[in-house]
N, C-alpha and C positions, 0 to 999 in steps of 0.2 A: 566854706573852708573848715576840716576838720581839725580841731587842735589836741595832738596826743599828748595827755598827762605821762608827763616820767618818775616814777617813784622816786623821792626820797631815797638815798643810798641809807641803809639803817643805822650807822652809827655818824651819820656827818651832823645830826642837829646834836648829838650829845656833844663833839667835836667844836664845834661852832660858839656852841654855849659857853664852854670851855675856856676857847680862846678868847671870849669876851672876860670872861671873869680872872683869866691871867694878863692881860692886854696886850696880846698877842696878836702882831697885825697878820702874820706871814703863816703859810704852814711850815715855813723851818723853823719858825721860833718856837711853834708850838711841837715838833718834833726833837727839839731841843730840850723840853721841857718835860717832855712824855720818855723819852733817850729812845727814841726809835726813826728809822730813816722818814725823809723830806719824802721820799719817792711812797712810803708807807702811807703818809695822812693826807698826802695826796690824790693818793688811790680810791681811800676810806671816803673821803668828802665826794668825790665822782663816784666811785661804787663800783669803779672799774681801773685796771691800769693803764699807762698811756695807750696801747696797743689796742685795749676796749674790752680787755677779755676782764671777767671778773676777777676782784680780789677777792683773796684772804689769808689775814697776817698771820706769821707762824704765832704759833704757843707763845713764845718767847715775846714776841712784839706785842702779844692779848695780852700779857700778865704786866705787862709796862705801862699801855695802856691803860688797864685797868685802874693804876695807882694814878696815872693823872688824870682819869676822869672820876675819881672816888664811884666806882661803878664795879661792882664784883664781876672776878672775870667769868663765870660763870653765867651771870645777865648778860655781857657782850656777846660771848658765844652764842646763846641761844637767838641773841638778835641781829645775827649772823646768818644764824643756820639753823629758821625756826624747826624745822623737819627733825631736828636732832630729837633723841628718846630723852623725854620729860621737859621740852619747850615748850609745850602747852601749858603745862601746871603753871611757867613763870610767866610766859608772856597771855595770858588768859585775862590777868586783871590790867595790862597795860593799854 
């Protein structure tokens, strides 16, 4: 029996962390807290939306996020969307 490894969606361990450190048991509470939709850190924690297609939060929802994971929105981005021009230089030492 073969067992496929699923990746990590890239920002649900920042997420996760997060929620422990606010004590946040639900993804609404921690969308509450970040002020961006349930259906948003939902997505983020699976890596995909209900449907399965991939996310990704508008600008507006990164720079919200950003402030509740004290994470510049700039490192979320690139750990998004490593391909983006100058990902490497940040995510090189992670």
């Amino acid at each position: 029996m073969t067992m496929h490894h699923t990746p990590t969606p890239p920002l649900a361990g920042l997420i996760e962390a997060r929620m422990r450190q606010l004590n946040c048991a639900t993804a609404e509470e921690f969308a509450q807290e970040a002020d961006v939709s349930r259906y948003a850190v939902e997505a983020l924690l699976r890596g995909h939306d209900a449907m399965g297609i991939e996310y990704t939060p508008s600008l507006h929802a990164l720079v919200n996020l950003s402030h509740a994971l004290r994470t510049p929105a700039h490192e979320l981005l690139y750990m998004l969307c490593p391909d983006a021009l100058s990902a490497t230089v940040w995510t090189a030492d992670a």
